[in-house]
GUDREN-179325 format. One line per 5 residues: number of its first residue (from 0); their letters; for each residue x, y, z of C-alpha. Coordinates in steps of 0.05 Angstrom, whole numbers, plus 5000, padded with zeros to 4 digits. Layout:
% residues N
NUM) a) X,Y,Z; ...
***
This chain:
% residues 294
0) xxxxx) 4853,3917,6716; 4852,3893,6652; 4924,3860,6638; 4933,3787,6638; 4999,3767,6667
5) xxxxx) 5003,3698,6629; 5015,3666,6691; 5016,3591,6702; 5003,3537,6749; 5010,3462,6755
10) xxxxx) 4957,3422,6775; 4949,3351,6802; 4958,3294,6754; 4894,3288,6718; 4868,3363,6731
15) xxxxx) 4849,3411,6672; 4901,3449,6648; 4899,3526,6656; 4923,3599,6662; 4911,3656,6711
20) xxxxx) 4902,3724,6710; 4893,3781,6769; 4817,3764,6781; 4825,3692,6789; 4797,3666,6736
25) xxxxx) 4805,3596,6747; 4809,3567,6676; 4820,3491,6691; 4788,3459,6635; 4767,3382,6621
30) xxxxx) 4813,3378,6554; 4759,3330,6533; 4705,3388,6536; 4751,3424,6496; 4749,3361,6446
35) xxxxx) 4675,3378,6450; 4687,3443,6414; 4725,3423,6360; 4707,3399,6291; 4633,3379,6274
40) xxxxx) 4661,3307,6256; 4694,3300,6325; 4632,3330,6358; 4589,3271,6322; 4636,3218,6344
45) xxxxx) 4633,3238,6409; 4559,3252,6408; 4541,3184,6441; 4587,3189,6502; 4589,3263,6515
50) xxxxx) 4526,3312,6524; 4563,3383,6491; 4521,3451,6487; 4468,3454,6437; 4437,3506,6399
55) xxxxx) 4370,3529,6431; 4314,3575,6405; 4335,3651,6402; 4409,3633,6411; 4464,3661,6367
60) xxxxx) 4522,3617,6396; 4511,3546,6422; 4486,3535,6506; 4475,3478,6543; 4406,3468,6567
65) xxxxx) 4375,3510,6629; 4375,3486,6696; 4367,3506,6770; 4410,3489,6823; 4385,3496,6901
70) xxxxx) 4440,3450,6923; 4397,3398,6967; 4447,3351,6932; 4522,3367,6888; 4513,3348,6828
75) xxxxx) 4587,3327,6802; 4561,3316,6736; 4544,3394,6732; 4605,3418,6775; 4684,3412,6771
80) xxxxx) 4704,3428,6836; 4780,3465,6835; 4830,3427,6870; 4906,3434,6897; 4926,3497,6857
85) xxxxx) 4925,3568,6843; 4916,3613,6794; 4979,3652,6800; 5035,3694,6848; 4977,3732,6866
90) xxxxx) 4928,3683,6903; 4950,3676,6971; 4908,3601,6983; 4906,3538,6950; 4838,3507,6919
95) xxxxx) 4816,3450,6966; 4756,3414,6948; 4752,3396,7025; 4726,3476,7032; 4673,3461,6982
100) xxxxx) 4609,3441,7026; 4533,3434,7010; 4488,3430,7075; 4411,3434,7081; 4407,3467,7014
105) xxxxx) 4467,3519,7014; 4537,3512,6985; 4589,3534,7024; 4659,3557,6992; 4712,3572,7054
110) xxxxx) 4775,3599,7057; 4812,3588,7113; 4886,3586,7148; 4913,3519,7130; 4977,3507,7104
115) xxxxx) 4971,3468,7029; 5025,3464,6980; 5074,3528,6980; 5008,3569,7005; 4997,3586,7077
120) xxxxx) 4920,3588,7058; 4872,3549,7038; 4810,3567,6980; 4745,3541,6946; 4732,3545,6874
125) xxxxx) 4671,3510,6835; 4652,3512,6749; 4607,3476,6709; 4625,3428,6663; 4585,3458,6614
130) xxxxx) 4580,3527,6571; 4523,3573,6570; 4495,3627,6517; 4451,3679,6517; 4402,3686,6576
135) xxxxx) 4390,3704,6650; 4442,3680,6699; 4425,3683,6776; 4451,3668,6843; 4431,3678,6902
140) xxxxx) 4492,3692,6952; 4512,3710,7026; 4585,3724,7043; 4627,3745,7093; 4674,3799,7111
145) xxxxx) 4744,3817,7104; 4793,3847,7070; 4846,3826,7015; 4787,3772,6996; 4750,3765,6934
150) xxxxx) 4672,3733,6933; 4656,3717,6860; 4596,3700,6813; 4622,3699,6747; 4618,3671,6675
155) xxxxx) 4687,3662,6640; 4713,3632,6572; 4785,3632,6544; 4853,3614,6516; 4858,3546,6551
160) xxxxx) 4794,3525,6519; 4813,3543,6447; 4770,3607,6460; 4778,3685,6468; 4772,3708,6536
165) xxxxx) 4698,3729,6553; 4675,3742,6619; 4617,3770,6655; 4626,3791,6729; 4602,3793,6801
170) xxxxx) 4660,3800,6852; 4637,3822,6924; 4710,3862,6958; 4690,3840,7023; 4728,3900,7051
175) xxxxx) 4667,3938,7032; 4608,3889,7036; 4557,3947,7021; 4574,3940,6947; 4591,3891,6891
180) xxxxx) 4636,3911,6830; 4604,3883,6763; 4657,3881,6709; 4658,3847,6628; 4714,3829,6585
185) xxxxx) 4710,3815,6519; 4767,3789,6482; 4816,3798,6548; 4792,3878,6539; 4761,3900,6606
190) xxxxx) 4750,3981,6635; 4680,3966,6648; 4683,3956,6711; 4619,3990,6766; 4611,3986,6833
195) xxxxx) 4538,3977,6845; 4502,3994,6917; 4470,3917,6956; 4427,3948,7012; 4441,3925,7075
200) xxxxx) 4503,3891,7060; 4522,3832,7024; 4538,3789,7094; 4478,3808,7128; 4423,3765,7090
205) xxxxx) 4422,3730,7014; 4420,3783,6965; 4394,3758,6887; 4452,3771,6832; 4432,3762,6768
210) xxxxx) 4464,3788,6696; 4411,3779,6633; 4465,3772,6567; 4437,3775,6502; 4462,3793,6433
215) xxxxx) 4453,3867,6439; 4454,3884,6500; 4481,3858,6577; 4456,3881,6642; 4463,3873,6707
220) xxxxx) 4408,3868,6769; 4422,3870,6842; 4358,3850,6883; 4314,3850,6823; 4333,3926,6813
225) xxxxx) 4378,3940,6748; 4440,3966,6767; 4490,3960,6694; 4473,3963,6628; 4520,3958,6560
230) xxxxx) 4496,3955,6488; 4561,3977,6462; 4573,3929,6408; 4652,3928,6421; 4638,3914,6495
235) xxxxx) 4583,3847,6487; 4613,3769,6501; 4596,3735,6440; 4634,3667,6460; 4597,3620,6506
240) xxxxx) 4617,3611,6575; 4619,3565,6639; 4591,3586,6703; 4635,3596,6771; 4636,3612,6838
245) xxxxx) 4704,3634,6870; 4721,3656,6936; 4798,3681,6948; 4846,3723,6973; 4899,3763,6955
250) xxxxx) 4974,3791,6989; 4992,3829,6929; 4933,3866,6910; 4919,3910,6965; 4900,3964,6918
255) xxxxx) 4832,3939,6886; 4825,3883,6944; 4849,3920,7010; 4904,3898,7050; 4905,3828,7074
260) xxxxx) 4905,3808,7151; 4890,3733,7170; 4815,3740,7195; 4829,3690,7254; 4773,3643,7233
265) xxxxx) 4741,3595,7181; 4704,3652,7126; 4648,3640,7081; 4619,3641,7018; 4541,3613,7018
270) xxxxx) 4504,3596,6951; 4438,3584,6965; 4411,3573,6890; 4447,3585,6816; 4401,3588,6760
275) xxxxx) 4407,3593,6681; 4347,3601,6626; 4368,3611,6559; 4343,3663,6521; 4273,3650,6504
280) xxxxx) 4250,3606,6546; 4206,3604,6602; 4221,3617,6675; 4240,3550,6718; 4220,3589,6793
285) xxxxx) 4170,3643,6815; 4226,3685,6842; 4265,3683,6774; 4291,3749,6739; 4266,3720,6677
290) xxxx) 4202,3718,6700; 4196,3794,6696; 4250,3819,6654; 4259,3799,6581
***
């Protein structure tokens, strides 16, 4: 799918404004980041109170620093966590931050039936505050199983931040947890789309996702194997993006999601570790893509 259907919603008082589109991208922004990205004047008068992206070696387009994230702690400095809305008619939950839960080192995004607001379900939904460039992106994820619901590790940019929509894309069907779809858009374009084999299942053990993005090229790795690859000029990101973790479901898009049935119980998504090294720089962990793959 590759239309946006412009849709709206309303969030709390004091919530990032946003749109939504089919594959819930969840595009509440901090209107003072987007102050961030304005004029180099503005930038420099902000300088002393906010920490925007910077420029770092073999970057093209600005990124925030690397970092690693194995959860021990939640850092709310590095994450905006979703809260009491959705991203359109089609999400069948509401985000609650109550679903978003670190414990003994692993995140936990839930969905689960509990009526919020005019939904029936509720929904978990994390990004960072920050935009990234170039370089090797990498979680390491367990979900679970059913259908109509959408697992995501994905990197999105777009209108509501004064930006064209670019996106880079894991999204785990969890009809069919023996594969994950990797998708890109690039200015709201998509139709490129895969759906890549995880062995064994993505809900029977952590599984290593990981998408390296440079300037000519953008590829994808399940398990440390490479799975994607574009060097299509027409088809690269060239807009930096924030990091998210989704985990949703859907009543109306039983075609690419499967059917929806209430699963009976409290689901999960688990993120064990999230990880970004700009281009260039060394590895931060011994089991790092960018140890190996350059």
């Amino acid at each position: 799918m590759n239309a946006d259907p412009k849709s709206t919603s309303t969030p709390a008082t004091g919530a990032p404004a946003t749109g939504g589109r089919p594959f819930t991208r969840s595009i509440r922004q901090w209107n003072l980041r987007q102050l961030c990205w304005g004029s180099a004047s503005l930038l420099v008068a902000l300088g002393s109170l906010i920490a925007g992206p910077t420029p770092s070696r073999s970057q093209d387009i600005p990124t925030a620093p690397s970092f690693v994230d194995d959860f021990t702690s939640f850092d709310r400095a590095r994450w905006y966590v979703s809260d009491g809305w959705t991203n359109g008619s089609h999400q069948n939950c509401t985000w609650s931050k109550k679903l978003v839960q670190p414990s003994d080192g692993v995140l936990t995004l839930g969905f689960e039936k509990r009526k919020l607001k005019d939904r029936d379900f509720a929904c978990a939904e994390i990004q960072t505050k920050n935009r990234f460039g170039y370089g090797t992106y990498e979680a390491r994820l367990k979900t679970d199983t059913g259908s109509g619901l959408n697992a995501a590790f994905f990197s999105y940019i777009g209108p509501s931040d004064k930006q064209p929509w670019d996106e880079i894309d894991f999204e785990v069907l969890t009809k069919d947890t023996s594969k994950v779809q990797v998708n890109a858009y690039i200015a709201g374009k998509g139709k490129n789309e895969k759906l890549v084999d995880v062995p064994g299942g993505t809900e029977n053990a952590f599984n290593d996702y990981a998408f390296v993005w440079q300037k000519d090229s953008l590829r994808w790795y399940v398990n440390g194997q490479l799975v994607n690859t574009i060097t299509d000029p027409a088809k690269l990101p060239s807009h930096a993006q924030k990091i998210f973790f989704s985990f949703w479901g859907s009543d109306t898009m039983k075609g690419w999601m499967g059917a929806f049935a209430d699963p009976g119980r409290k689901l999960s998504l688990q993120i064990e570790r999230v990880a970004f090294t700009a281009l260039g720089e060394p590895c931060q962990f011994p089991e790092s893509l960018a140890c190996s793959v350059k």
